[in-house]
C-alpha positions in Angstrom: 0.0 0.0 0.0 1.4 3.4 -0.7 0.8 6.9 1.0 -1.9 9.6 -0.5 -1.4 12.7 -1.4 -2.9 16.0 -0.5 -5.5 15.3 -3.0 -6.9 12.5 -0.9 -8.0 14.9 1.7 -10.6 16.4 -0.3 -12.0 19.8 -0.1 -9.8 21.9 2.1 -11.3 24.9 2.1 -12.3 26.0 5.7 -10.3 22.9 7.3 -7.7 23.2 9.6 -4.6 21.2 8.5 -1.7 20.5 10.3 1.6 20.2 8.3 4.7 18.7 9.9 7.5 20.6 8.0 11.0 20.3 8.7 12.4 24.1 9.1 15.4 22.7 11.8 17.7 25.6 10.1 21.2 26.8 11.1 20.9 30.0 13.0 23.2 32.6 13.9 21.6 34.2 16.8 18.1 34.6 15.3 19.9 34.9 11.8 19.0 32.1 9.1 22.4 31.7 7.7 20.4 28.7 5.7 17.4 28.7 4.3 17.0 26.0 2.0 14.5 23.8 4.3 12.0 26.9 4.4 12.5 27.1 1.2 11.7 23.5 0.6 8.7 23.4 2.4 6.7 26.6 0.7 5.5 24.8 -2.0 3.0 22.4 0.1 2.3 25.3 2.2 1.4 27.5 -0.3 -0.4 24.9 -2.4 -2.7 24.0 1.0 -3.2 27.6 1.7 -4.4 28.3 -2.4 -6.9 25.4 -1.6 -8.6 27.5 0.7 -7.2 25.2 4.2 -6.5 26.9 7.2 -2.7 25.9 7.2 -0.9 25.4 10.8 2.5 24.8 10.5 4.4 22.9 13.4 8.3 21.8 13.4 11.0 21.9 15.4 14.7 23.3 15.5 18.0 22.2 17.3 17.5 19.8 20.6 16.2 22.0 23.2 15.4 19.6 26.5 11.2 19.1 26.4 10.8 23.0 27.6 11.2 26.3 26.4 14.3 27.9 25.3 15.0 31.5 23.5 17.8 29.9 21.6 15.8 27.7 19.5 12.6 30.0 18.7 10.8 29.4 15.9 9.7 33.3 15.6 12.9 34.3 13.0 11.5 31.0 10.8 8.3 32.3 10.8 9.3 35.8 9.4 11.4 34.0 6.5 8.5 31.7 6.1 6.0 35.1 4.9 8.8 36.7 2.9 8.8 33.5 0.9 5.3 33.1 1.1 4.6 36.6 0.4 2.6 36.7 3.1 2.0 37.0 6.8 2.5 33.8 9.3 0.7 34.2 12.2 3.5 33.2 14.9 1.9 31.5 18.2 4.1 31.5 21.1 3.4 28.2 22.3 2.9 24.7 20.6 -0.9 23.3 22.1 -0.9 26.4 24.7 -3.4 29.3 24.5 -1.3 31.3 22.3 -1.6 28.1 19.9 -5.1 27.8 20.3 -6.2 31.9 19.7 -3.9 31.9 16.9 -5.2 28.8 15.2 -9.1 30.2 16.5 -7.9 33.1 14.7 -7.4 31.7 11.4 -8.9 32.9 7.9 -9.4 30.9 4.9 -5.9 30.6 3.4 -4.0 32.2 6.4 -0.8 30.0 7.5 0.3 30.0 11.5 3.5 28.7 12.6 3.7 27.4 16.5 6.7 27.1 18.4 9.4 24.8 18.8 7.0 21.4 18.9 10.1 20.0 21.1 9.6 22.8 23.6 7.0 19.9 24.9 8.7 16.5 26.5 6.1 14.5 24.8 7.2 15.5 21.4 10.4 12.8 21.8 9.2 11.1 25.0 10.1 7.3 25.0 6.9 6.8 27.2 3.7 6.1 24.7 1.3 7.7 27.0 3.1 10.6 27.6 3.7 11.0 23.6 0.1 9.9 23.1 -1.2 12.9 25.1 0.7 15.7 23.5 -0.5 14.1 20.2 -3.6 14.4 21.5 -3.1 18.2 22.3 -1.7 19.0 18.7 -4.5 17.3 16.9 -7.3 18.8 18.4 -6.3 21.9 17.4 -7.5 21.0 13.7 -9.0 18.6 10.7 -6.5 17.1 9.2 -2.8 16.0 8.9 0.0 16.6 5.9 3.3 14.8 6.3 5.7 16.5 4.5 9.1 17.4 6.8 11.3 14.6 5.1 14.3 15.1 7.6 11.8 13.3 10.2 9.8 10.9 9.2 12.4 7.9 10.4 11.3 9.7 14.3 8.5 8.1 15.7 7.3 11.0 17.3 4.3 13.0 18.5 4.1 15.3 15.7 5.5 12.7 13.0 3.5 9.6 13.8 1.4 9.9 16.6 -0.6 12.9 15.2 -0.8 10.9 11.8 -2.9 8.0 13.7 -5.4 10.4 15.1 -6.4 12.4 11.6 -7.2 11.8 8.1 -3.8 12.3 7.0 -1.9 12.6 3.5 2.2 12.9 2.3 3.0 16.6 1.2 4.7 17.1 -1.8 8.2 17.2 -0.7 7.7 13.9 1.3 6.6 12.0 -2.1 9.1 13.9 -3.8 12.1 12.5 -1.5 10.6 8.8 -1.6 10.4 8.9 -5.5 14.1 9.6 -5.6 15.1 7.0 -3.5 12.4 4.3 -4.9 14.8 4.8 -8.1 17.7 4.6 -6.2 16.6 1.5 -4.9 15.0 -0.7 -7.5 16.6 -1.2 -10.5 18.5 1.7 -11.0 19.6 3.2 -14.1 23.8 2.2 -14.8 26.3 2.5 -14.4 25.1 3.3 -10.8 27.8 5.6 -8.3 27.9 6.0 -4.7 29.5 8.5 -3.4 29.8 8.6 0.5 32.0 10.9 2.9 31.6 12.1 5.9 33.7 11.8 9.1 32.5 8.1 10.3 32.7 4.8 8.7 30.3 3.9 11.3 27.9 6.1 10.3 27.4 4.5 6.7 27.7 1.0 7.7 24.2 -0.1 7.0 23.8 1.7 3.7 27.7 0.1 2.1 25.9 -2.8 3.6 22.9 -2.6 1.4 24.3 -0.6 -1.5 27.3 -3.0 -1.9 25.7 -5.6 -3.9 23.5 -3.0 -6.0 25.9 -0.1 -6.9 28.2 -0.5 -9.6 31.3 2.0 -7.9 31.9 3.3 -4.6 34.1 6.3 -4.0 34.9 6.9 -0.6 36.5 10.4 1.0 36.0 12.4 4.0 37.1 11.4 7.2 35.9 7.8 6.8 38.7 7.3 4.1 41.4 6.4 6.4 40.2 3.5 8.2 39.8 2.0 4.8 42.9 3.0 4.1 44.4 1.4 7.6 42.6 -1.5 6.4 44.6 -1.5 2.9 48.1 -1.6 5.5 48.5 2.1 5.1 49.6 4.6 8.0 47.5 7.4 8.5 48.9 10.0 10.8 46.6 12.0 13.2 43.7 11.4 11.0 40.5 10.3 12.0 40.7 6.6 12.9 38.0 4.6 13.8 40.1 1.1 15.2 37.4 -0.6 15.9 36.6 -0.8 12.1 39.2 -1.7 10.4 38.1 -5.0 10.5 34.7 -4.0 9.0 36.4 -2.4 6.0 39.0 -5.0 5.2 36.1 -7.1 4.6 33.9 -4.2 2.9 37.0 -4.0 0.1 36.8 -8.1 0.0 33.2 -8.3 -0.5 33.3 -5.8 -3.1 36.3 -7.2 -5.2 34.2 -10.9 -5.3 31.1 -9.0 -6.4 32.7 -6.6 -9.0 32.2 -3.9 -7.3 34.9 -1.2 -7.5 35.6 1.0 -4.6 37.5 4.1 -5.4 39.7 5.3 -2.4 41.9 8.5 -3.0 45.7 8.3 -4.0 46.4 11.3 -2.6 45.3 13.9 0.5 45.7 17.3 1.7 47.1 17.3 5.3 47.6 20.1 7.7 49.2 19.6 11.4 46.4 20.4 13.0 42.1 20.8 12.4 41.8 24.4 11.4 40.3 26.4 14.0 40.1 30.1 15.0 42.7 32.6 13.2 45.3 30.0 12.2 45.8 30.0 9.3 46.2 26.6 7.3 48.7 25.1 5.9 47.9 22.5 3.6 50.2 20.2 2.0 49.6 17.0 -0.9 51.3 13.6 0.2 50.3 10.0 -1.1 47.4 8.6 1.0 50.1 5.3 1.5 52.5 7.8 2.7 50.8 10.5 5.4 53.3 11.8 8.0 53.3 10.7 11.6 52.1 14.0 12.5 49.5 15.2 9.8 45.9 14.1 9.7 43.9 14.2 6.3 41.7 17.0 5.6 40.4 16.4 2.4 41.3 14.2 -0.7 43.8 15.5 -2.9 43.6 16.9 -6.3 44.3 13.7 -8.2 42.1 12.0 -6.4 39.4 14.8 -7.3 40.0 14.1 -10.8 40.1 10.7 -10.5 36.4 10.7 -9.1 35.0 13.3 -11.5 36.2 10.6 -14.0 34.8 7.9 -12.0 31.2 9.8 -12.1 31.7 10.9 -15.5 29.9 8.1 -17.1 27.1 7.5 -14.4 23.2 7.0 -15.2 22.6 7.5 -11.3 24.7 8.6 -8.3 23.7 8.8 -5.1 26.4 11.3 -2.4 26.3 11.5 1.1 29.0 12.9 2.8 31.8 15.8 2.0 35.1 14.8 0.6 37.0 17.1 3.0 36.6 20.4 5.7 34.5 21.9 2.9 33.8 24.8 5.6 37.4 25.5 4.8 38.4 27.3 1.1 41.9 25.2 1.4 39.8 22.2 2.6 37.2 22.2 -0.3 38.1 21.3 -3.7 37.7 17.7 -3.3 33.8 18.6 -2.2 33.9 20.9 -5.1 35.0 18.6 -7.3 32.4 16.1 -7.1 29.2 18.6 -6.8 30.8 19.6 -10.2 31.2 16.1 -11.8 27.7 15.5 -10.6 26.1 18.5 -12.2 27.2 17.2 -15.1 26.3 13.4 -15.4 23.7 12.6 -18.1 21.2 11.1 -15.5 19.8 11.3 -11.9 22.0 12.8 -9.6 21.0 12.8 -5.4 23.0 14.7 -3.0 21.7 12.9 0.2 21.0 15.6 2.4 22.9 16.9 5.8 26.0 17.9 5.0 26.5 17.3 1.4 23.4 19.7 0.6 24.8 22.5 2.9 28.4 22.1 0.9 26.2 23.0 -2.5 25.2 26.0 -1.0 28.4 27.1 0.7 30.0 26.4 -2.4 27.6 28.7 -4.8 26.4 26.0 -7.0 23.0 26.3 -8.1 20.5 23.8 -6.7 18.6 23.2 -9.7 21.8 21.8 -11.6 21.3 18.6 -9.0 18.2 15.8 -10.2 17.3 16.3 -6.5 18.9 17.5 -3.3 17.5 15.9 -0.5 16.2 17.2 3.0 16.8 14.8 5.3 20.4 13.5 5.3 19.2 11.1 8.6 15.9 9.6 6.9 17.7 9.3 3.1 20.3 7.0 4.7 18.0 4.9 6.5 15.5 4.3 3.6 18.7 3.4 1.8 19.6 0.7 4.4 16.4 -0.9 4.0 14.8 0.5 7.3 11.0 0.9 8.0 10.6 4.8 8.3 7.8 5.2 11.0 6.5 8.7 9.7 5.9 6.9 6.3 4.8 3.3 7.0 2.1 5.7 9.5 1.0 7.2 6.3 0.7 3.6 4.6 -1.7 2.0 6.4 
């Protein structure tokens, strides 16, 4: 069985609908120094508010401790929200308080409301079922109906995510079908040559998708900080860098696997070091040495630039490529151009490209790309890799029943 869409629902105008969107942003202070989620999310808004529905908005941001806190205020979202909108969001103070309940009271046909921080409330994330139960109670009698469309979450099973769903007629926004589209064709049968590109910091944190993906994809480059226990696996030294010991092991038999299946993984011949993790006003100072040959005292920072080129031709011939994870300290300009260098190759493959999310979609826009060169730049970097390791995601089998 598969999840309806907004058009299940049937005539909104009048109704009340909940949407769950996911507008957990980076803030600086109560700046948006990124505002691609919001920016996601408008188009169900928008499309719910031109159908005449009442449109609450609820969401979280950061990981506040189940009560209220000034540093993770919803109120600066809500302004970007209307400027994208272009127009007002009523802003209530509370989540299922009485601010919630005059704003919502106070609704027109069309009008959107955002409420606070939904984990300002311990039973947004509670463990305990009852607890959880009763907030979800709270938030759903505060309207008709339910849209699911904050991506980043639906592998929670929380309040506002699944609970909520159980308790209303409820439907998958557009952004939410969007996302599992992508990763349906990820998934089965996938156009090939079929690349997976995966960085990041932790080997451990991309186990269960190399696990899944290994006997499916047809290359796997590997960079970021998860590159040098493969590479201690191989025999290699690998200075400071990032290590995870315990995994070694796990990668030996990662590169085994995939030479008995066909499957080439790519690991770089070459990384930029630095003596130290940049930080502050020092200033870096990179250097290129052989991955087999990284000083006692450097640590790898990003791969190097033959490496780069070596996985731009890797991707150059791909039908579909899925990347999760940075190549290097992309934060960094002398950190970056391994990052750079696949966004590029990506935005020019003749097929679908994904950039899973997290931190891979935050390098596009640090680096200036343009989002619309990507097939699809996902919002959930958490939920993307879990659907890719074959996992139930609560907020959409909720939706499925």
């Amino acid at each position: 069985m598969s999840a309806g869409g907004i058009e299940t629902l049937g005539d909104l105008r009048g109704k009340r609908v909940l949407v769950r969107s996911d507008l957990n942003v980076p803030l600086d202070g109560d700046r948006i120094t990124d505002d691609g989620r919001i920016r996601a999310s408008v188009p169900t808004i928008r499309r719910l508010s031109e159908a005449g529905a009442r449109v609450v908005v609820t969401a979280h941001l950061g990981r506040p401790k189940g009560a209220p806190d000034p540093a993770y205020s919803l109120a600066p979202v809500a302004a970007r929200l209307g400027e994208l909108l272009g127009r007002p969001v009523a802003f209530a103070e509370d989540t299922v308080g009485p601010s919630a309940r005059r704003v919502v009271q106070g609704l027109g046909d069309g009008d959107v409301a955002l409420l606070e921080n939904v984990r300002f409330n311990e039973g947004e994330t509670s463990k305990d079922e009852r607890v959880r139960g009763a907030f979800a109670d709270d938030l759903a009698s505060l309207v008709d109906a339910f849209v699911s469309d904050g991506f980043g979450v639906v592998h929670r099973k929380q309040a506002s995510v699944y609970d909520v769903a159980t308790r209303l007629p409820s439907a998958m926004g557009a952004l939410v079908g969007a996302e599992i589209d992508v990763l349906r064709r990820l998934t089965v049968d996938p156009e090939r040559p079929f690349v997976v590109v995966l960085g990041g910091s932790k080997v451990s944190d991309k186990l269960g998708v190399i696990d899944n993906l290994l006997g499916k994809a047809d290359k796997l480059l590997i960079g970021g900080g998860m590159v040098f226990t493969f590479l201690k696996a191989q025999g290699h030294e690998v200075g400071k860098s990032l290590l995870e010991e315990d995994q070694v092991e796990t990668c030996r038999r990662y590169l085994t696997e995939a030479a008995e299946r066909g499957v080439q993984i790519l690991l770089p011949t070459d990384v930029v070091v630095d003596t130290a993790f940049p930080s502050g006003d020092q200033e870096p100072t990179p250097r290129v040495v052989a991955a087999d040959a990284i000083p006692a005292d450097a640590l790898g920072l990003d791969i190097g630039p033959d490496s780069a080129r070596a996985f731009a031709a890797a991707l150059s011939d791909a039908k579909t490529v899925f990347w999760n994870g940075p190549m290097g300290v992309f934060e960094v300009p002398a950190f970056a151009e391994g990052t750079r260098a696949v966004a590029q190759a990506l935005t020019e493959i003749d097929g679908l490209s994904v950039v899973g999310g997290g931190d891979s979609a935050a390098a596009v826009r640090t680096l200036g790309f343009d989002e619309a060169s990507f097939g699809h730049i996902s919002t959930g970097g958490g939920a993307s890799l879990e659907y890719l390791e074959g996992k139930v995601l609560p907020g959409i089998a909720v939706l499925e029943r």
